[in-house]
C-alpha positions as CSV (number, residue, x, y, z in Angstrom):
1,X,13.5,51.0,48.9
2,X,13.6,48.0,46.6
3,X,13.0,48.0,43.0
4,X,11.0,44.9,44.2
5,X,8.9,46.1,46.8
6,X,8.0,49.3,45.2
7,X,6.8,47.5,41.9
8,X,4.9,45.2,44.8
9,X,2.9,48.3,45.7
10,X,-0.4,48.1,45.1
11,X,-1.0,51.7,45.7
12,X,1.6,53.8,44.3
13,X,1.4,56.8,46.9
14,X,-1.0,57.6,50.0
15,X,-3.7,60.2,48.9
16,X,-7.2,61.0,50.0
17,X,-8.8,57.7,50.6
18,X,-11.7,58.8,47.8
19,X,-8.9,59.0,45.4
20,X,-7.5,56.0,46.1
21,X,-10.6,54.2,45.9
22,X,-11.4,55.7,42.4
23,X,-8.1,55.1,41.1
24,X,-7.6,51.1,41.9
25,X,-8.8,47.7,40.7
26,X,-7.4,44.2,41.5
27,X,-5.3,42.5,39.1
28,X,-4.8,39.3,40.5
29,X,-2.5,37.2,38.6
30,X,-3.5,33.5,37.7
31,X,-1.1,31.7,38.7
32,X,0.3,32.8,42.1
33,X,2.3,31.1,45.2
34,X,2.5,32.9,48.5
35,X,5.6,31.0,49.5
36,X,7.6,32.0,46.1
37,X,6.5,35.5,46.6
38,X,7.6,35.7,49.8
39,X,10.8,34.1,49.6
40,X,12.1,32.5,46.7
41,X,11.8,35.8,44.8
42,X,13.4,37.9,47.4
43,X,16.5,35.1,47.8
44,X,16.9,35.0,43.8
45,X,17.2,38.9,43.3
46,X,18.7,40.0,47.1
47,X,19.7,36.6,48.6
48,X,21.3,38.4,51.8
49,X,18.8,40.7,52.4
50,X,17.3,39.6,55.9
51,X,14.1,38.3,56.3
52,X,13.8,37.3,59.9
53,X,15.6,38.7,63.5
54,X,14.1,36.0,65.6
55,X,14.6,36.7,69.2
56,X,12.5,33.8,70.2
57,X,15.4,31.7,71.5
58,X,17.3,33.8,73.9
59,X,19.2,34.6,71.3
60,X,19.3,37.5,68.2
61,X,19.6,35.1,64.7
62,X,19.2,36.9,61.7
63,X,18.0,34.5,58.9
64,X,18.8,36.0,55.1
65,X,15.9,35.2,52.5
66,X,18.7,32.8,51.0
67,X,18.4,30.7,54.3
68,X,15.1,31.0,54.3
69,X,14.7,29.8,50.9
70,X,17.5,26.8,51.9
71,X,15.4,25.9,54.8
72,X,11.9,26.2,53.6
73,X,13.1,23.8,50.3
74,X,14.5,21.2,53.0
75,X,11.7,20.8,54.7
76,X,9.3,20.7,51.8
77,X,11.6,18.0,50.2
78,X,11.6,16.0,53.9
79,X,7.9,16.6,53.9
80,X,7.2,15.1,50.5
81,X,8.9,12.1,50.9
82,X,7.1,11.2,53.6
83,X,3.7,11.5,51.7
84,X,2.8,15.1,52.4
85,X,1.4,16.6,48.6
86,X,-1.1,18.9,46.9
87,X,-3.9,19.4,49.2
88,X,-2.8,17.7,52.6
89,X,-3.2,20.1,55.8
90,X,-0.2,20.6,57.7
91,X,-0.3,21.6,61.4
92,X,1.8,24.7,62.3
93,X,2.1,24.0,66.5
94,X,4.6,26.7,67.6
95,X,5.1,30.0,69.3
96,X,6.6,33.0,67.0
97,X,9.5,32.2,65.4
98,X,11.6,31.8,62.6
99,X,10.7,28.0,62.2
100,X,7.0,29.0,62.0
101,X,7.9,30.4,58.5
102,X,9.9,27.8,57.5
103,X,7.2,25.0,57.7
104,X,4.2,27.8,56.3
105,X,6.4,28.3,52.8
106,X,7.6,24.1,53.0
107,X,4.1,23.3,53.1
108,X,2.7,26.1,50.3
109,X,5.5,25.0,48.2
110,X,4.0,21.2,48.2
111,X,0.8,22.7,47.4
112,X,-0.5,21.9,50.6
113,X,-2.0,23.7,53.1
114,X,-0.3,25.0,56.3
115,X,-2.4,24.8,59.4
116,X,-1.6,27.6,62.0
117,X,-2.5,26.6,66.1
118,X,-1.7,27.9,69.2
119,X,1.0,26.6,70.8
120,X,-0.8,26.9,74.2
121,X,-3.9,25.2,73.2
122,X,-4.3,22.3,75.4
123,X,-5.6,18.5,74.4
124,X,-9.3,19.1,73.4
125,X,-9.0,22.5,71.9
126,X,-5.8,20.5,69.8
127,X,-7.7,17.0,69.1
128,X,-10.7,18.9,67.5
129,X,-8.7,21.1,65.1
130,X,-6.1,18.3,64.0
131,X,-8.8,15.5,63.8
132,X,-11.5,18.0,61.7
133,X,-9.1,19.3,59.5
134,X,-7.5,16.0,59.0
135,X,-3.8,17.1,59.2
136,X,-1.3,14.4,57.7
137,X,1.6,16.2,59.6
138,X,2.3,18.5,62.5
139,X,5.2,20.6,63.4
140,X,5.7,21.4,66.4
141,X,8.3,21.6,69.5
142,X,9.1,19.2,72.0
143,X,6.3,20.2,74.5
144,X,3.4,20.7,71.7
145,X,4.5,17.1,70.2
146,X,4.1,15.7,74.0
147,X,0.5,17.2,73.8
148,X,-0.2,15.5,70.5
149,X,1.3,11.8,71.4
150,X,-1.7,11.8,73.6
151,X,-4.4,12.5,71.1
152,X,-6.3,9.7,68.8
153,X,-6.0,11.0,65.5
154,X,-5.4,8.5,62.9
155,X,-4.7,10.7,59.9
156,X,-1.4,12.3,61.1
157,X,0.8,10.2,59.8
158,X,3.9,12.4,60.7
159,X,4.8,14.6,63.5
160,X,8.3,16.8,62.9
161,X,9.7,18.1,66.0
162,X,11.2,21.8,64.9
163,X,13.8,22.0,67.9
164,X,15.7,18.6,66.0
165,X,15.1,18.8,62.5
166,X,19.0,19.4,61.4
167,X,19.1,15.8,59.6
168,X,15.6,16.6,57.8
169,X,17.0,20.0,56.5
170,X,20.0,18.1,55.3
171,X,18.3,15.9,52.8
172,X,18.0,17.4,49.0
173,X,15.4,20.1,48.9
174,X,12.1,20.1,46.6
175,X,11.0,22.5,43.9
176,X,8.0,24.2,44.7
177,X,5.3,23.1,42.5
178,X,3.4,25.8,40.9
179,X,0.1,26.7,41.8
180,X,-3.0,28.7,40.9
181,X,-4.3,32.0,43.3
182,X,-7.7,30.5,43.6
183,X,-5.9,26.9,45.2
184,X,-6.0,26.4,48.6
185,X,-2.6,27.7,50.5
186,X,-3.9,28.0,54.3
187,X,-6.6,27.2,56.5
188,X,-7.2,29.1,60.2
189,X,-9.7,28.1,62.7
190,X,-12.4,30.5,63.5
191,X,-12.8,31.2,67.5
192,X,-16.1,29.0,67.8
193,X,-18.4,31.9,68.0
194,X,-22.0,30.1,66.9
195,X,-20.9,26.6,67.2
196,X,-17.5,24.4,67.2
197,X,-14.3,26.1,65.2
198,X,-14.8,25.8,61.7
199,X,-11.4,25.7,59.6
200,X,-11.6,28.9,57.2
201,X,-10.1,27.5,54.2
202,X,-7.7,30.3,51.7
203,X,-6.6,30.5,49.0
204,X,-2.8,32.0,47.7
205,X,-4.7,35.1,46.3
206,X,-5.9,36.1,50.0
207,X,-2.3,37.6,50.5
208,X,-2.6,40.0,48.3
209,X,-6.4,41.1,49.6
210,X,-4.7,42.0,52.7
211,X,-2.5,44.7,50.7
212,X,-4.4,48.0,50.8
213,X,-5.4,48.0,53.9
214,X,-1.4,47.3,55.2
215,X,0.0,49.8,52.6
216,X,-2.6,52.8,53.9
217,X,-2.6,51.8,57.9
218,X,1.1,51.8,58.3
219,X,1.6,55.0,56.5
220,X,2.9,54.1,52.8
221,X,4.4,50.7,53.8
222,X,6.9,50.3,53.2
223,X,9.7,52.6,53.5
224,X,13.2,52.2,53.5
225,X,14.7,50.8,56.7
226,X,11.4,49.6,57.8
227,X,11.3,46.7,60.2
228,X,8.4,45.0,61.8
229,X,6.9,43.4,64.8
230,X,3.7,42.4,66.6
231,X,3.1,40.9,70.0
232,X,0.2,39.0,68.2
233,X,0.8,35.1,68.1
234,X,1.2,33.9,64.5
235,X,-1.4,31.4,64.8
236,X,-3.8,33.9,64.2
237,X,-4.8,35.8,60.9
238,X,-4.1,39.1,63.0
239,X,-0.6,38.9,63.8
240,X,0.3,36.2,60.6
241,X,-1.4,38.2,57.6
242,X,-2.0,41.7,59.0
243,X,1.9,42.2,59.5
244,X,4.3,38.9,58.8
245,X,3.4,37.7,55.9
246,X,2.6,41.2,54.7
247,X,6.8,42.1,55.8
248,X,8.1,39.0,54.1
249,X,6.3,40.1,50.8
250,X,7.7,43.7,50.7
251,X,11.3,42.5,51.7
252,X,10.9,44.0,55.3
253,X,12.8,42.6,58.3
254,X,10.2,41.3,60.6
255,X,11.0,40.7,64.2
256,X,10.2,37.3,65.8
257,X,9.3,37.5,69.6
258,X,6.5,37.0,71.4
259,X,6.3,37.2,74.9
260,X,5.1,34.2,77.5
261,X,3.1,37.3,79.4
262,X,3.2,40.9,77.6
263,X,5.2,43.3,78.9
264,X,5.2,46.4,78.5
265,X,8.9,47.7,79.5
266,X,10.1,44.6,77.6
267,X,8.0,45.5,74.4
268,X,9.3,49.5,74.7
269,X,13.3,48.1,75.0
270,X,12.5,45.5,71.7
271,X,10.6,48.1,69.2
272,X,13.5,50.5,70.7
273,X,16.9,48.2,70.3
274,X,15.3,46.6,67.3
275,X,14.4,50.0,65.6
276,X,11.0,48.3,65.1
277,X,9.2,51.1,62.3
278,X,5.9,49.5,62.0
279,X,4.1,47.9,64.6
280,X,0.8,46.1,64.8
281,X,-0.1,46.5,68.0
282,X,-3.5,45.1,69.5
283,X,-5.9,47.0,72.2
284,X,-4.8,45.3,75.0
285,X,-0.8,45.9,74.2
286,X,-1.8,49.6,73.9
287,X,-3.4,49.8,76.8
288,X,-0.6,48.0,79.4
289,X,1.9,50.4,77.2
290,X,0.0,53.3,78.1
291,X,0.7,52.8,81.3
292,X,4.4,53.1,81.1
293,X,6.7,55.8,79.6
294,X,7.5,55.2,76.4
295,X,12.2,54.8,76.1
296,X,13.6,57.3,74.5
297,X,15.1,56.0,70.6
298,X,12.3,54.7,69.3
299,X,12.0,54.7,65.6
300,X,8.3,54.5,65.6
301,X,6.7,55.8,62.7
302,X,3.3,53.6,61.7
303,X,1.5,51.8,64.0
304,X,-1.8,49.2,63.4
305,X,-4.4,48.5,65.7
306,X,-7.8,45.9,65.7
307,X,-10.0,44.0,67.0
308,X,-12.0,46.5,69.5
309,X,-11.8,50.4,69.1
310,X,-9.9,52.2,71.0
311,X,-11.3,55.7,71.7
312,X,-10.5,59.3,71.4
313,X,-8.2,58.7,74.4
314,X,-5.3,56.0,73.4
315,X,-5.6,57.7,69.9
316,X,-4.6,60.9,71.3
317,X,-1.7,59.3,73.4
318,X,-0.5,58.1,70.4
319,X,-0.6,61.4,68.9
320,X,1.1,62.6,72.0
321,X,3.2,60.3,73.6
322,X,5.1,58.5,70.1
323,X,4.3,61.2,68.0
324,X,2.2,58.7,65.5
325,X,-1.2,58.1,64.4
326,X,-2.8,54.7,65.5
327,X,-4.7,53.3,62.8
328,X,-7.4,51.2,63.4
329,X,-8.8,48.2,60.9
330,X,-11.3,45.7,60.4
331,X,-11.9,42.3,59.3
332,X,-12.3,39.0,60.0
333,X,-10.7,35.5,59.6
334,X,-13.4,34.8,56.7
335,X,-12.5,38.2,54.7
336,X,-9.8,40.1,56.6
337,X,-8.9,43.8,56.2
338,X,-11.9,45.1,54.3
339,X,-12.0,48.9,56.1
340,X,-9.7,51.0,57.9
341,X,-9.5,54.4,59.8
342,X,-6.7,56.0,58.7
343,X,-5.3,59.6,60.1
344,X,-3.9,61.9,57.2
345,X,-5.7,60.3,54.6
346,X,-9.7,60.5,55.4
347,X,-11.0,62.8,58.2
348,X,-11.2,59.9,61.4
349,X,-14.3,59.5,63.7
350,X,-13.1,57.9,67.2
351,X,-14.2,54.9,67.3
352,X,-15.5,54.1,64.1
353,X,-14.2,51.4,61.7
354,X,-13.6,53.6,59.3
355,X,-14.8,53.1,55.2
356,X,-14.1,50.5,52.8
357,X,-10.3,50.0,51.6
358,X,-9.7,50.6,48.4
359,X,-10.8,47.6,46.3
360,X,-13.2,46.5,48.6
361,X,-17.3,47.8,49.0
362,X,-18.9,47.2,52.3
363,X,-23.0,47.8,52.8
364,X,-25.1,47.7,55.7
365,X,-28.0,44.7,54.7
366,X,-31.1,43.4,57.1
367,X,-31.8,40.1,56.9
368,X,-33.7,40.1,54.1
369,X,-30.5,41.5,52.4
370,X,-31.8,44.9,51.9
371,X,-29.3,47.8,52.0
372,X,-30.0,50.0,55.6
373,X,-28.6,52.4,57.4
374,X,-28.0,50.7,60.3
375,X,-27.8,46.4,59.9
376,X,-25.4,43.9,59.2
377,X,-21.6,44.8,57.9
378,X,-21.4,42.7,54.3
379,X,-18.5,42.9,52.2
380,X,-17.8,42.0,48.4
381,X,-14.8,41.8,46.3
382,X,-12.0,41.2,48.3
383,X,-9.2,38.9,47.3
384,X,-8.8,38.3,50.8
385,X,-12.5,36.3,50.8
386,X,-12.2,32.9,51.8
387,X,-12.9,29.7,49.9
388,X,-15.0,27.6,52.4
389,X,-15.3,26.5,55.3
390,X,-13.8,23.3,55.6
391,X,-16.6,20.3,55.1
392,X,-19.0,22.3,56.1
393,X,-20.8,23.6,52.9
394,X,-24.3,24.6,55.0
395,X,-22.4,26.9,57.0
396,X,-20.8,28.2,53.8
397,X,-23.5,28.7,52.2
398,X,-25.1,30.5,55.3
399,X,-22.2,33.0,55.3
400,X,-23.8,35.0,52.0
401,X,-26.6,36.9,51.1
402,X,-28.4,34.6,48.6
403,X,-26.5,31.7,47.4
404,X,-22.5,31.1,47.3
405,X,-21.0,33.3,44.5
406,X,-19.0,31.5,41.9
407,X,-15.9,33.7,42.6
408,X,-14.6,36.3,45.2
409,X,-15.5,39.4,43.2
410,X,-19.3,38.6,43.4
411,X,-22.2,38.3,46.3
412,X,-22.1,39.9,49.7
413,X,-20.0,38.3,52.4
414,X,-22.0,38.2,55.3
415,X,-19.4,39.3,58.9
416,X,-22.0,38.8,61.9
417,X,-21.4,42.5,62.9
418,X,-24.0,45.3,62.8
419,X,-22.9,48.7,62.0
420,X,-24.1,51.9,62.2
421,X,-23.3,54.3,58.4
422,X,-23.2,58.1,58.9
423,X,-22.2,58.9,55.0
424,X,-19.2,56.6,54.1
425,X,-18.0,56.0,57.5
426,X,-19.2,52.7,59.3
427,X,-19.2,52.1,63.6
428,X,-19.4,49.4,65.0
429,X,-23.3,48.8,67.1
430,X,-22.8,45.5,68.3
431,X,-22.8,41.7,67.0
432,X,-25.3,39.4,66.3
433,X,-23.3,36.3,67.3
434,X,-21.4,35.5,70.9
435,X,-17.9,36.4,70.2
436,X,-15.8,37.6,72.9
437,X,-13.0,40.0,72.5
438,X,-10.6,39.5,75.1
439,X,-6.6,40.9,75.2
440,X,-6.6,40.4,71.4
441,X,-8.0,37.2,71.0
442,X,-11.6,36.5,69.7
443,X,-13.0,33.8,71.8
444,X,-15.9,32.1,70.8
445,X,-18.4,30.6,73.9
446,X,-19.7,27.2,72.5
447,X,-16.3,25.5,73.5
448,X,-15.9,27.2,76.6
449,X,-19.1,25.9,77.7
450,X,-18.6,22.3,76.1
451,X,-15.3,22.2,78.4
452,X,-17.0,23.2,81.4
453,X,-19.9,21.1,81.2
454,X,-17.7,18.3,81.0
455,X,-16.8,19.0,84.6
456,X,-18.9,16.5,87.5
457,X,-20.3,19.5,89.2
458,X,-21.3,21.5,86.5
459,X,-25.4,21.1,85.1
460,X,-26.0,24.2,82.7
461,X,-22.9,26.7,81.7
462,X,-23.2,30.3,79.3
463,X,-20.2,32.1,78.5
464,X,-20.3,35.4,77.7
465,X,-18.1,38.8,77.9
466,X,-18.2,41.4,79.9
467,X,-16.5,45.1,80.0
468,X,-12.8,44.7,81.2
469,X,-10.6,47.9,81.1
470,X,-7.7,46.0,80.3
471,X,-9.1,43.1,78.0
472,X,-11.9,45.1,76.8
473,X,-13.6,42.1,77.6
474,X,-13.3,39.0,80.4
475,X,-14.3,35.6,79.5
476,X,-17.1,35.0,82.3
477,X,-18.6,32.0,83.2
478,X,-22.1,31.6,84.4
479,X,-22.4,28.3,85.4
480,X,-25.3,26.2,87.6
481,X,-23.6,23.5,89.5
482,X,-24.5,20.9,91.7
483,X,-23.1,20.5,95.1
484,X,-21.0,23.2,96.9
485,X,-19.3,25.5,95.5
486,X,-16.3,26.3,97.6
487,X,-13.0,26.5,96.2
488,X,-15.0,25.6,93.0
489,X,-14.6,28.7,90.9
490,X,-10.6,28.1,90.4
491,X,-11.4,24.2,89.4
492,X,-13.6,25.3,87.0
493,X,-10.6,28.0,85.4
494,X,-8.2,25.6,85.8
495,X,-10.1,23.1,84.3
496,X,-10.6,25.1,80.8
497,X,-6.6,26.9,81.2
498,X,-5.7,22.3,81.0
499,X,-7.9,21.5,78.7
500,X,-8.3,24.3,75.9
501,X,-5.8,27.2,76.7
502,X,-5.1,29.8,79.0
503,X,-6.2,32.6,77.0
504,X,-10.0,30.6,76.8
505,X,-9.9,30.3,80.4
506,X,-12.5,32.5,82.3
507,X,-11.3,35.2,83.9
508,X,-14.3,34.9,87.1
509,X,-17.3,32.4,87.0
510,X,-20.5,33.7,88.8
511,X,-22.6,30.7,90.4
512,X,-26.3,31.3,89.1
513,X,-29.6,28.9,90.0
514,X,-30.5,29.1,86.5
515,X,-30.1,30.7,83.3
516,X,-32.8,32.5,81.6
517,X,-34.0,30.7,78.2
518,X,-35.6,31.9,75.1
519,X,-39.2,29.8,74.4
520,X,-37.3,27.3,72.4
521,X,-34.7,26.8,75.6
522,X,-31.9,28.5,73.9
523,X,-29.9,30.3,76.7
524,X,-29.9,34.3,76.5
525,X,-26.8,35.4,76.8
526,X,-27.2,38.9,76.0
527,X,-29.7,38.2,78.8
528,X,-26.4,37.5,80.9
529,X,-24.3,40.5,79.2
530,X,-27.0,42.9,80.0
531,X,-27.8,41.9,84.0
């Protein structure tokens, strides 16, 4: 292993988790950039080392950290002359690949802010992010630029199409600027679970939050001849800062592909031909790979897992059937990776979340804010905290247990999630919000419902989840419509799948004369859940 990576350690060596918990403390420098971290430092010590096998094009290109570095300093020179600088949001409109990468690190090295989204997010779902966020730039492909050149938005001033940027990477590069930890480096779009998507606004030092959790769920990460991949779309914090930026920083080769449709024979042959190490591998992916035989000659030795818990039963097929533990960890886009279950190094419970990383406290609070055994998950003094939410400081300021603290380290973070606590270990009860976890994805309702009532035949709409053995859980519409309602169940999927993106789309829509309503005429959809 690198001299580099291991001084990058922020635990030295697994051991029991209580040990590791008593032995750490943050040390978070001041000044900190995530895109020299994770590239310029790598190209100046190891310049060939790879950084990127992207697979994305049909074709295996292995990028160095010195082209990375060449690239990324391109771009960030092309992107200041045309006006982009400290604090301007740039739009990140691509499917994994190596180019993703290149325009994150070009836009921290401005001091900007990079702005992951979904490359299969249709035209509302894409207006409301770029016009709330109000993105000077976008890069994005041919067909995601198509998408844009329809929108009104009148602050993005420039739109970069990554498929013909050769004459932009030739022009001089730019130095990076330097920047503090606490300044804002990236901003990600919650799923819209108690109102529209708010932009969750970060800060450079949220990289290194992620650290303990990553170093303790893939087994010591890293290890030499590690290489990584995850099926989960880098517009997300899951598969972007639970495993890619996380590889970049430790000098691991991380694997771009990510499949159109997942499959599972096609994933087996990658992490096999590959000799993919450490995987992050969501519920859903497990599942459909459980269902196949694993290939002989994989390397397998750590693999990740969240988002919904898995079970006594995939656990033990990992056990059984790769010969690895499946980890399982927690977080969310406002404070990501904050506990973890992890087998060799704290006795697991099926199905629980596990207990606090190391670093990190987590309590169970009512909503008064005292401490309970069973209540909502808080969290408090993770680097991984976020800053804001963007223009919103209300819904900020609702997000904590008193008022806003005046740094990361202080006041209780508030997740939305009730938890159960049986000594140090926390399970999951249920949520006090609507979110939907679905193949991966968390899906919030309120613009699910906003789409569909937008339809002619559609009066009142709800949108909850419900139990999927697959998905864990399926986007289902309840909607009251007027008229008849023949043939009107696949317009109404087919209208969200245009409009917002295929993985919002419900999966069934049930046809209802009303929905039931709290006194105040708020609809019950826990109500719907539980019927």
């Amino acid at each position: 292993m690198s001299g580099l990576a291991d001084r990058r350690r922020l635990l030295p060596h697994l051991a029991p988790w209580d040990e590791m918990r008593a032995g750490f403390a943050w040390d978070i420098p001041e000044r900190f950039n995530i895109a020299t971290a994770c590239c310029d430092d790598w190209a100046g010590i190891e310049p060939g080392r790879t950084a990127i096998i992207d697979l994305a094009g049909g074709e295996r290109r292995v990028w160095t950290f010195a082209d990375l570095k060449a690239a990324s300093d391109a771009l960030a020179g092309a992107l200041s002359r045309r006006g982009v600088g400290r604090g301007d949001r740039v739009a990140i409109l691509l499917a994994q690949r190596a180019e993703v990468m290149v325009a994150h690190l070009a836009t921290m090295k401005l001091g900007a802010v990079s702005l992951p989204l979904f490359a299969l997010f249709g035209p509302e779902a894409l207006e409301y992010r770029l016009r709330d966020s109000g993105a000077r730039a976008v890069v994005s492909d041919a067909a995601g630029l198509e998408k844009v050149g329809t929108l009104d938005l009148p602050d993005l001033a420039l739109r970069i199409d990554a498929d013909a940027w050769a004459d932009l990477l030739s022009e001089a590069p730019a130095a990076p600027v330097e920047t503090a930890a606490e300044d804002p480096a990236m901003m990600i779009y919650t799923s819209g679970t108690t109102g529209p998507p708010k932009g969750v606004l970060h800060a450079h030092r949220f990289l290194l939050g992620h650290m303990p959790c990553v170093e303790t769920s893939l087994e010591g990460f890293p290890q030499d001849g590690d290489v990584a991949w995850t099926p989960a779309d880098w517009a997300w914090i899951g598969g972007l800062m639970d495993l890619a930026f996380p590889a970049l920083w430790f000098g691991v080769p991380l694997v771009a592909k990510r499949f159109a449709k997942f499959d599972a024979d096609t994933a087996w042959a990658l992490m096999r031909d590959e000799r993919v190490t450490c995987a992050f591998l969501p519920p859903t992916a497990l599942k459909m790979l459980r269902r196949t035989d694993p290939p002989e000659g994989l390397s397998l030795r750590a693999v990740m897992s969240g988002g919904e818990a898995l079970g006594a039963g995939l656990l033990a097929w990992g056990r059984d059937a790769l010969g690895v533990a499946i980890n399982e960890i927690y977080g969310q886009t406002e404070c990501n990776l904050v506990m973890a279950s992890c087998a060799g190094t704290q006795d697991v419970v099926p199905g629980s979340l596990g207990r606090a990383v190391p670093g990190v406290e987590v309590t169970l609070r009512d909503a008064d804010g005292r401490e309970v055994a069973e209540g909502e998950i808080c969290v408090r003094g993770s680097p991984a905290t976020f800053l804001g939410y963007w223009g919103k400081p209300e819904k900020t300021a609702e997000k904590w247990h008193g008022p806003p603290p005046e740094t990361w380290r202080d006041g209780w973070l508030r997740t939305g999630d009730l938890g159960r606590r049986e000594g140090e270990v926390i399970s999951y009860v249920s949520r006090d919000d609507d979110v939907i976890s679905s193949a991966g994805y968390r899906i919030g309702p309120t613009e699910i419902e906003t789409c569909l009532t937008a339809h002619p035949q559609v009066v009142m709409c709800a949108v909850v989840g419900l139990p999927d053995e697959t998905r864990g859980e399926a986007v289902t519409a309840f909607v009251v419509a007027e008229g008849a309602t023949e043939g009107l169940e696949d317009d109404l999927i087919a209208w969200v799948r245009a409009r917002l993106s295929p993985h919002m789309a419900p999966r069934a829509v049930r046809f209802v004369p009303a929905l039931p309503m709290t006194a105040t005429g708020k609809v019950q959809r826990r109500a719907l859940r539980e019927a």
